[in-house]
C-alpha positions as CSV (number, residue, x, y, z in Angstrom):
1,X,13.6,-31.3,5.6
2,X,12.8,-32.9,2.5
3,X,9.7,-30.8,1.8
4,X,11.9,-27.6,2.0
5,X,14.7,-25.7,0.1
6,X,16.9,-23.3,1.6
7,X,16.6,-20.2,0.5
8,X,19.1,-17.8,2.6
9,X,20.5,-18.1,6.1
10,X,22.2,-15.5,8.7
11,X,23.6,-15.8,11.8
12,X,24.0,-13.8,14.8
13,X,24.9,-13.8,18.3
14,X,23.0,-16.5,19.6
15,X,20.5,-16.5,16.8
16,X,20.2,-17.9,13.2
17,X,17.5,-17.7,11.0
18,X,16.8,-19.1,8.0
19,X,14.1,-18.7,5.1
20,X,12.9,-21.6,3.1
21,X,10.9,-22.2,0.2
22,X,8.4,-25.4,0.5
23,X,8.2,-27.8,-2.3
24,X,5.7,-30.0,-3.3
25,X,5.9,-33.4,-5.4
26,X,5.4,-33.1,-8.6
27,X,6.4,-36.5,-10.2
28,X,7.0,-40.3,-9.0
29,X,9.8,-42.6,-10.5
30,X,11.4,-46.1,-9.9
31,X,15.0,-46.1,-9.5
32,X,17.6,-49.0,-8.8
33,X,17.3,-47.6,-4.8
34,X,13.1,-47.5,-4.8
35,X,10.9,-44.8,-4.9
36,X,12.2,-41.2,-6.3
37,X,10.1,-37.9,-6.0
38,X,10.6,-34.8,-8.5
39,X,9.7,-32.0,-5.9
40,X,9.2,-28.2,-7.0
41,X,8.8,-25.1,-4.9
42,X,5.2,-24.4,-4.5
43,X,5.1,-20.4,-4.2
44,X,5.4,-20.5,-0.2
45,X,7.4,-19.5,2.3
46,X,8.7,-20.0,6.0
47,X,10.8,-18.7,8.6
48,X,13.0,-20.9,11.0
49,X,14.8,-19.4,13.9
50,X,17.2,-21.1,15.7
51,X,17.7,-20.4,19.4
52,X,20.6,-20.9,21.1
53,X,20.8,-17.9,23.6
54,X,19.0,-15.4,22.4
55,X,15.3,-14.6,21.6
56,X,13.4,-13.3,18.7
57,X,10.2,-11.0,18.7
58,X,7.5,-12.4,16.1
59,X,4.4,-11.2,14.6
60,X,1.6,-11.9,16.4
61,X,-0.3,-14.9,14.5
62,X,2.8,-16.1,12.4
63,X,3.5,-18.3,14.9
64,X,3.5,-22.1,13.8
65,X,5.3,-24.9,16.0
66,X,8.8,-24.9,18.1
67,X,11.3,-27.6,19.0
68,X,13.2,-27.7,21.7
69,X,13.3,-25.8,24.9
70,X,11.7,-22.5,24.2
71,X,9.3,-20.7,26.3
72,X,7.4,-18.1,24.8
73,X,5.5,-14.8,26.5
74,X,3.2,-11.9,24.7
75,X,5.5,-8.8,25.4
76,X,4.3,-5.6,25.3
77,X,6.2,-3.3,23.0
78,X,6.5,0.7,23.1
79,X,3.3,3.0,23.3
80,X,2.2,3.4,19.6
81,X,3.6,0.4,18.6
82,X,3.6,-0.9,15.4
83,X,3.3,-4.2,14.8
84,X,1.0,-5.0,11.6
85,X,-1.8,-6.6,13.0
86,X,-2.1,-3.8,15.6
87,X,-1.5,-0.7,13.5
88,X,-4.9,0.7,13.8
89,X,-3.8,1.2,17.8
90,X,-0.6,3.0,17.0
91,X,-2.6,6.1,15.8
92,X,-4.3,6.1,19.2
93,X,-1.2,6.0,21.3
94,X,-2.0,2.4,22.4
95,X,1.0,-0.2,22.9
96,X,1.3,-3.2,20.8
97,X,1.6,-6.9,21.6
98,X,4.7,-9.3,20.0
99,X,4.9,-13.0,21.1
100,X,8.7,-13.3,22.2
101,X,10.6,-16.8,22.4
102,X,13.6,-17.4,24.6
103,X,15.5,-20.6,25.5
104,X,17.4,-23.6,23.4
105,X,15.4,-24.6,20.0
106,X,14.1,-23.6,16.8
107,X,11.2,-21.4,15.7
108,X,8.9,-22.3,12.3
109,X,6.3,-19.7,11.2
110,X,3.7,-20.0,9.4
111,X,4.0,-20.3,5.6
112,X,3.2,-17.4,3.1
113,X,3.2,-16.7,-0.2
114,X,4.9,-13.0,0.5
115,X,8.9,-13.1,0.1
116,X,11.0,-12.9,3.2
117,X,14.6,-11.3,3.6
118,X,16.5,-11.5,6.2
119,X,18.8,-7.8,7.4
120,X,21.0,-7.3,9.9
121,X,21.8,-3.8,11.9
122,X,24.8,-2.9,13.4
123,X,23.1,-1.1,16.2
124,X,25.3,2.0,15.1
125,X,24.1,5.6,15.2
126,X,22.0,6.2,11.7
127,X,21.5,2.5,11.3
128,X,18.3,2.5,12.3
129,X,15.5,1.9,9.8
130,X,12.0,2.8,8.8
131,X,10.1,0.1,7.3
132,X,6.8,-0.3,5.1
133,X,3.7,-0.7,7.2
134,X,3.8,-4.1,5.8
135,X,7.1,-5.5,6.3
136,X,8.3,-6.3,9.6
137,X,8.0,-10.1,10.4
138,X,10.5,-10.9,13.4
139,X,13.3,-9.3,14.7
140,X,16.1,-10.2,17.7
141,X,15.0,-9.5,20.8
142,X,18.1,-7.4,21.3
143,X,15.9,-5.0,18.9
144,X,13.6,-2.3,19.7
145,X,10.3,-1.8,18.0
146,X,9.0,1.8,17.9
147,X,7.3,4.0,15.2
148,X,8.6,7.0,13.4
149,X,6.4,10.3,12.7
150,X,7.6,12.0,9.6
151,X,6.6,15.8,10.7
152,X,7.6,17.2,7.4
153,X,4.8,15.5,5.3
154,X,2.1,16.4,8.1
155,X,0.5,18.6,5.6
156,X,-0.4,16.2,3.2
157,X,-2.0,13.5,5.9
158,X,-4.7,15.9,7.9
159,X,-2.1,17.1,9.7
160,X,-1.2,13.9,11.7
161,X,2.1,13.6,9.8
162,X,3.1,9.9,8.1
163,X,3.5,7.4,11.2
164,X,5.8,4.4,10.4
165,X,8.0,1.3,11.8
166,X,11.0,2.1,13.3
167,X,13.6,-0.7,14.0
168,X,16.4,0.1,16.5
169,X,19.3,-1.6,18.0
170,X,22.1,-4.7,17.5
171,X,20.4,-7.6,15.8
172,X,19.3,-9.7,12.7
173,X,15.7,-9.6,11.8
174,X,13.1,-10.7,9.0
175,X,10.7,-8.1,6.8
176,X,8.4,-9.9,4.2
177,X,8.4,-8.6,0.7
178,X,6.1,-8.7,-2.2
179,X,9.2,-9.7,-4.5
180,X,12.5,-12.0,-4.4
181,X,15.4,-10.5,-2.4
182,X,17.7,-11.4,-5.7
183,X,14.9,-8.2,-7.3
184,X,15.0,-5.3,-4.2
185,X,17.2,-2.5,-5.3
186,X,19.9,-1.5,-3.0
187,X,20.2,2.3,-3.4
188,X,23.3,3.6,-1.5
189,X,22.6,7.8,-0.9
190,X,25.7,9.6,-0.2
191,X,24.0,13.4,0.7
192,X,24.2,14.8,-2.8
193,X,21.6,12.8,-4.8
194,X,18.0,11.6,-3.8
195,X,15.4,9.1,-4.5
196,X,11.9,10.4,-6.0
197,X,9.9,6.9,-5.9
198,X,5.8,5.9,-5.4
199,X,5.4,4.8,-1.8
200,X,4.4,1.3,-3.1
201,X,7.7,0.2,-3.8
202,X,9.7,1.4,-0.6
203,X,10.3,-1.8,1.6
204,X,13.0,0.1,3.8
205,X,15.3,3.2,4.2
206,X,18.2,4.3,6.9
207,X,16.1,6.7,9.7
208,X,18.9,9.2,8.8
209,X,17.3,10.2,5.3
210,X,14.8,12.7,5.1
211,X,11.8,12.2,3.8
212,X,9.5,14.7,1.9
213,X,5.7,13.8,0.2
214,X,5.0,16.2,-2.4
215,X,3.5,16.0,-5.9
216,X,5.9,14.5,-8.5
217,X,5.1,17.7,-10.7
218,X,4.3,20.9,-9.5
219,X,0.8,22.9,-10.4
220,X,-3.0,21.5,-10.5
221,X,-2.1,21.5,-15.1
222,X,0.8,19.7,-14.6
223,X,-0.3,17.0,-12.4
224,X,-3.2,16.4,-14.4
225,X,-1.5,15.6,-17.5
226,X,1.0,14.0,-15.9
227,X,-1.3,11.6,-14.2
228,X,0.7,11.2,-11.3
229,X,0.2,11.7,-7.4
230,X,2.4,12.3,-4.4
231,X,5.7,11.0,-4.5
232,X,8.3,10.8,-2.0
233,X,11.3,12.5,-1.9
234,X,14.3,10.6,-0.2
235,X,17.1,12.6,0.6
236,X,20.7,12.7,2.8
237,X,23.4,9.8,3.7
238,X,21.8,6.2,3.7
239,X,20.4,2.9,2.2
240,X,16.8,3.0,0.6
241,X,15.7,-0.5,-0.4
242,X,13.1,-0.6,-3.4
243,X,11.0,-3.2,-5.0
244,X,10.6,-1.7,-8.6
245,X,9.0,-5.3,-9.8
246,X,6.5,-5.0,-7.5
247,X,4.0,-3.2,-9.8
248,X,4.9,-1.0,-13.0
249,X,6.0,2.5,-11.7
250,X,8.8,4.8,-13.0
251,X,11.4,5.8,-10.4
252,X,13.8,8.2,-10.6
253,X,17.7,9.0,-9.4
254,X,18.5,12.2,-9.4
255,X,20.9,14.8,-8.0
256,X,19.2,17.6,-5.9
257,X,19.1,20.9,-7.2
C-alpha cells in the first residue's frame, strides 16, 4: 500500500506477519507522468498477518479490519491469564479473553505509536519466554499464553511474588516496544555471567534464567547515596532482550561472584 513502508516481515507455518510503518504526504510535485507525492513515515505503526492455515491470537481491542475469509471467536485463555488489557484479573485467578482469527486472509491492527518486533520460538525445552507486562501484542495460535510467578522475589512484593507473561510453544509472534528493534540489546547468558538491569528496560528473557529483585547496593547508607532502588538480577543459560534507549539508566554485565 502506498500509505505504508515495510518495516520487517517473518514467516511461519501457515502464517506471516509483517510490521509496517504509515507514511503521510508531505509534499506535491508535477512530473512528466502527473502528480508525485513526497511521503514520510509519520511515527505509527501496524501489524498485518497473513492467514493461510493457521490462526493468530491478538490483543483484545487492537483489532482493525480483515480481508479475506477469516472468521474470528473471543477465546478464553489459561486461568490467570495475562493479556494486557486484563491484567488486573490475573492476580485474582480469573481467565483472560484473546480474539483469535482462523481461515484464508490477512489481519491489520490498529496503528500505534509503540514499536513492534516480530520473534519466533522454536517450541524447544527452555525456549520459552517471560515478557514485560506491556509487550505481548499477538502470537500464533500454535502458542500458549500463561503467566509466570517468580517465587524468589516474593519478599519484596507483599509476599505475592512478581507475576508475569509467559509465552510457550512452536510459533512466530509480535511484542510492542517503546524503541526500534535495530536499538533492543540482545544479551546472550551462557551460566557464568548475569545481567543486573532496572526493570524498565527488560522487554523479554528465556524462562530458563533466574530471576532475583534485590537492591542494587547493599545497606539502608549505601542505597541512599547511591540513589538507586531494586534491581534485577538475571542469571543462568539464555537470551535477555533490553531496551537501554528507552530512558537513561546504567546497566551492568557482569560475571557472578
Amino acid at each position: 500500500m502506498s500509505h505504508m513502508q515495510l518495516v520487517q516481515e517473518q514467516r511461519g507455518n501457515g502464517l506471516t506477519l509483517r510490521v509496517h510503518a504509515l507514511t503521510h504526504v508531505t509534499r506535491f510535485s508535477q512530473g512528466s507522468d502527473g502528480l508525485n507525492e513526497t511521503r514520510d513515515m509519520d511515527g505509527r505503526f501496524t501489524v498485518e498477518a497473513e492467514l493461510h492455515g493457521s490462526g493468530v491470537l491478538i490483543e483484545p481491542g487492537a483489532f482493525q479490519y480483515s480481508v479475506g475469509q477469516v472468521q474470528a471467536a473471543v477465546e478464553q485463555q489459561q486461568q490467570g491469564g495475562f493479556l494486557r488489557r486484563a491484567m488486573a484479573t490475573a492476580g485474582t485467578g480469573e481467565s483472560a479473553f484473546a480474539t483469535r482469527f482462523t481461515g484464508q486472509g490477512k489481519v491489520w491492527t490498529e496503528p500505534t505509536r509503540r514499536h513492534f518486533i516480530i520473534a519466533e520460538s522454536t517450541g524447544d525445552a527452555g525456549d520459552d519466554m517471560i515478557l514485560d507486562d506491556r509487550a505481548f501484542y499477538l502470537a500464533q495460535d500454535t502458542m500458549q499464553l500463561g503467566v509466570h510467578t517468580h517465587t524468589s522475589v516474593s519478599g519484596a512484593l507483599s509476599g505475592n511474588g512478581l507475576r508475569q507473561p509467559k509465552l510457550t510453544g512452536r510459533g512466530i509472534f509480535v511484542v510492542e516496544s517503546p524503541v526500534p528493534v535495530s536499538e533492543v540489546e540482545v544479551i546472550e547468558l551462557n551460566g557464568s555471567d548475569s545481567v543486573i538491569v532496572d526493570g524498565d528496560m527488560i522487554l523479554m528473557y528465556s524462562a530458563s534464567l533466574r530471576v532475583e529483585l534485590r537492591p542494587l547496593v547493599r545497606g539502608i547508607r549505601n542505597a541512599m547515596r547511591s540513589g538507586e532502588g531494586l534491581v534485577f538480577v538475571i542469571s543462568g543459560k539464555g537470551t535477555v532482550f533490553l531496551t537501554p534507549t528507552h530512558r537513561n539508566v546504567s546497566v551492568a554485565h557482569t560475571g557472578l561472584t
